[in-house]
N, C-alpha and C positions, 0 to 999 in steps of 0.2 A: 520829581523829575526822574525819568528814566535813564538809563545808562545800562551799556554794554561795559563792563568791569573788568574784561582778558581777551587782549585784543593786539592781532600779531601784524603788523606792516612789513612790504617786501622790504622796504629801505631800513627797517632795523632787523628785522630775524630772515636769516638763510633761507629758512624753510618755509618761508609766508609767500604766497605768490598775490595778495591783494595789495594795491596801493590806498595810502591813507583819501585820496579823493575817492575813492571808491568806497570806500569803508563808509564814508562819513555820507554819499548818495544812499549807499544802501540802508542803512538806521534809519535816515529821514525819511524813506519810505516806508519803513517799519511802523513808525513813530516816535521813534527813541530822541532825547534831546542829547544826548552825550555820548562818548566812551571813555576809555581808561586804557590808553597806549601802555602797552606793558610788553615791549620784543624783550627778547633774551640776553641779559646780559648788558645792555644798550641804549643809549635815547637817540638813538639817531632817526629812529621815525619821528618822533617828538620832536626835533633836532628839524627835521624837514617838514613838518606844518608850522613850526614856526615863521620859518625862512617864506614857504610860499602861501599863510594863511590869508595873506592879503586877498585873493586868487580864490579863495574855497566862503563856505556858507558864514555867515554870522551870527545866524543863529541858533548855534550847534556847537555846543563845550566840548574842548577835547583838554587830557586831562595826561599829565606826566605821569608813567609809573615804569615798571622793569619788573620782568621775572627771572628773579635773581638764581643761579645755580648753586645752592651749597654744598659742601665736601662731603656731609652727612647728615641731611635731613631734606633732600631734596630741591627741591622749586620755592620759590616762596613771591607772592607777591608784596611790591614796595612800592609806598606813597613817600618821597618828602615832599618838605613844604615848597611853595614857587620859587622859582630861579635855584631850586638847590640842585645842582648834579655834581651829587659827589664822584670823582675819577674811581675810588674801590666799589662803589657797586658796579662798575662795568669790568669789572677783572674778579671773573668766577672762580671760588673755592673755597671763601669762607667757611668757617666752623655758623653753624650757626645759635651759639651763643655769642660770637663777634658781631654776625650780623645785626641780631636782635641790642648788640648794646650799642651800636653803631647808630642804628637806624634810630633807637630813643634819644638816646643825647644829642641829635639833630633837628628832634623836634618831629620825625615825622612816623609811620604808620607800616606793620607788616603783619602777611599773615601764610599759613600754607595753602598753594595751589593745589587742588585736587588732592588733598590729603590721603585717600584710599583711592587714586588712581594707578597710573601704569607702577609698577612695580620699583624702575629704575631713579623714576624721580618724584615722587611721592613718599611724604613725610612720615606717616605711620607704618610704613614695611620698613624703616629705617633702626637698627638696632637703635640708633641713639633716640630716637622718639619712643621706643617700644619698652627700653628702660628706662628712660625718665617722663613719661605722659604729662608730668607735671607742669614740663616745661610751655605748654599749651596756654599755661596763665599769661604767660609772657607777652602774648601773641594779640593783636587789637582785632581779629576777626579770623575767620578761617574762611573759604570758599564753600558752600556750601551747594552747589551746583555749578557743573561742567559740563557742558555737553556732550564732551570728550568720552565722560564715562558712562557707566552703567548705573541702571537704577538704585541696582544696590548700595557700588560707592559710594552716589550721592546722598540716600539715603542714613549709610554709617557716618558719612561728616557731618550730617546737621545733626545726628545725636551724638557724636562729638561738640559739636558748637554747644549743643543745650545741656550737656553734661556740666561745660566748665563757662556756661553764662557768656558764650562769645557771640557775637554777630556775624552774620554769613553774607559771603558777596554771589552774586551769581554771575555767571561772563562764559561767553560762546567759546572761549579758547579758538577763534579759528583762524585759519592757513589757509583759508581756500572760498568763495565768495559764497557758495551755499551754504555753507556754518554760519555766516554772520546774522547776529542778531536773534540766533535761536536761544540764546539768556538774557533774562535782566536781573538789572537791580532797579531798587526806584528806594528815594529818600522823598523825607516831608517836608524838604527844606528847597529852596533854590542854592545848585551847586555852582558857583560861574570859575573856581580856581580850586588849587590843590589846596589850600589854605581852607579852604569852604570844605572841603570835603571829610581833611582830617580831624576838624571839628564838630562835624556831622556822625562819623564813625564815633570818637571819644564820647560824643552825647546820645549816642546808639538812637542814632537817626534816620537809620534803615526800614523801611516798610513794608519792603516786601522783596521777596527775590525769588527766582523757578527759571523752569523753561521747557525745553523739550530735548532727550536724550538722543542721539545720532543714533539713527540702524547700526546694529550689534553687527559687526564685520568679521571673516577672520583673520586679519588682520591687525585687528583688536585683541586678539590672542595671540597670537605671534608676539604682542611687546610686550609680554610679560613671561614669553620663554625665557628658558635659563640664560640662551646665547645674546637675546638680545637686553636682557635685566645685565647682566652683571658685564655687556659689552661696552653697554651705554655707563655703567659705572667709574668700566675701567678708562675709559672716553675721558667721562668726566674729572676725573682724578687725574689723569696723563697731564690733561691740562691746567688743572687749579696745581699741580705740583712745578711743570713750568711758570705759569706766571706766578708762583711764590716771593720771589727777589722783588717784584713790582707791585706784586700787593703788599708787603709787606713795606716796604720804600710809605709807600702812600698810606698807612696807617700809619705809621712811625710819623708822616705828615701831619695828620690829624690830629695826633696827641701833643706834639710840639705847639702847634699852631692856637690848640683850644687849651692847655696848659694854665 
């Protein structure tokens, strides 16, 4: 099966101008049988093909995920298992070492988005990746294609993947209707739930994954200037330090409750 892996609706991420009925016209003319809802921070796109799937295709998986924002190692993408929305992955600024033990003892699946992408939220320009590499075991896959980026980053993450035996997803990362479907992933399995899937990745059941890189823009260079690298940091931070009281609230839930 095919599948689009990074994949942005206006009704979960800001900065997504596609709706998920569109998303899911557009694949199926592709030929893709699935995606992997992943807005930022959020399932509310997930949240609303629920609500109106009755409405949209049936034979066409769509697939619960999030791209989570951490304090210090960037983006990362996350699977749990079905019905699981946990309230802390949608309140960004994990450490992620939280994430990563969060996200196991749940039972479900992560990994970094664009590992050697933009500057500001990409995993390996991240001190704490750069001094602990190791932490990468930790990890059930990495992305190994973006469209987002350049040949090269994508190139350095899949010999990241093949350095430390991980599996790579590939996913259009798009915001905008011409990006969509310029990545896949394809498994050897039939995926129909999240369940099916993180079973698929743990039995490295991935087949194939690529795509095609977006024209080099400059614009594309502008988000890895200083102003805009360590704007979007301080961004990020500004905010995981506000919602602190509340993330923290909702972990402190977590451990009482699974105790």
């Amino acid at each position: 099966m095919k599948f689009d892996m990074h994949c942005h609706t206006k009704a979960g991420s800001i900065d997504s101008k596609i709706s998920i009925e569109r998303y899911i016209e557009l694949l199926q003319e592709k030929g893709f049988d699935g995606m992997l809802v992943t807005d930022h921070d959020s399932y509310k796109g997930y949240r609303y093909w629920q609500q109106n799937k009755a409405e949209m295709p049936d034979d066409f998986v769509v697939l619960m995920g999030v791209e989570y924002d951490t304090k210090d190692a960037g983006h990362f993408l996350v699977i749990m298992p079905d019905e699981l929305c946990l309230r802390v992955l949608q309140i960004r600024g994990m450490s992620v070492e939280m994430l990563e033990r969060i996200v196991h003892h749940f039972g479900g699946i992560l990994g970094p988005a664009h590992p050697f992408g933009a500057r500001s939220s990409s995993a390996m320009f991240f001190n704490k990746m750069r001094k602990n590499p190791q932490l990468v075991r930790k990890f059930d896959f990495l992305e190994g294609f973006n469209t987002c980026e350049t040949v090269h980053a994508n190139q350095v993450a899949q010999l990241l993947a093949k350095k430390y035996g991980k599996q790579c997803f590939g996913g259009s990362d798009s915001h905008k209707e011409e990006y969509v479907g310029m990545a896949f992933t394809e498994f050897d399995r039939d995926i129909t739930c999240n369940n099916d899937l993180i079973e698929c990745v743990q039995e490295e059941g991935i087949a194939a994954f690529g795509g095609i890189e977006r024209t080099f823009l400059r614009k594309h260079k502008k988000r890895n200037s200083f102003a805009a690298t360590w704007g979007f940091k301080a961004y990020n931070r500004g905010l995981g330090f506000i919602y602190s009281p509340y993330r923290q609230h909702r972990i402190k839930k977590l451990a009482l409750h699974h105790s």
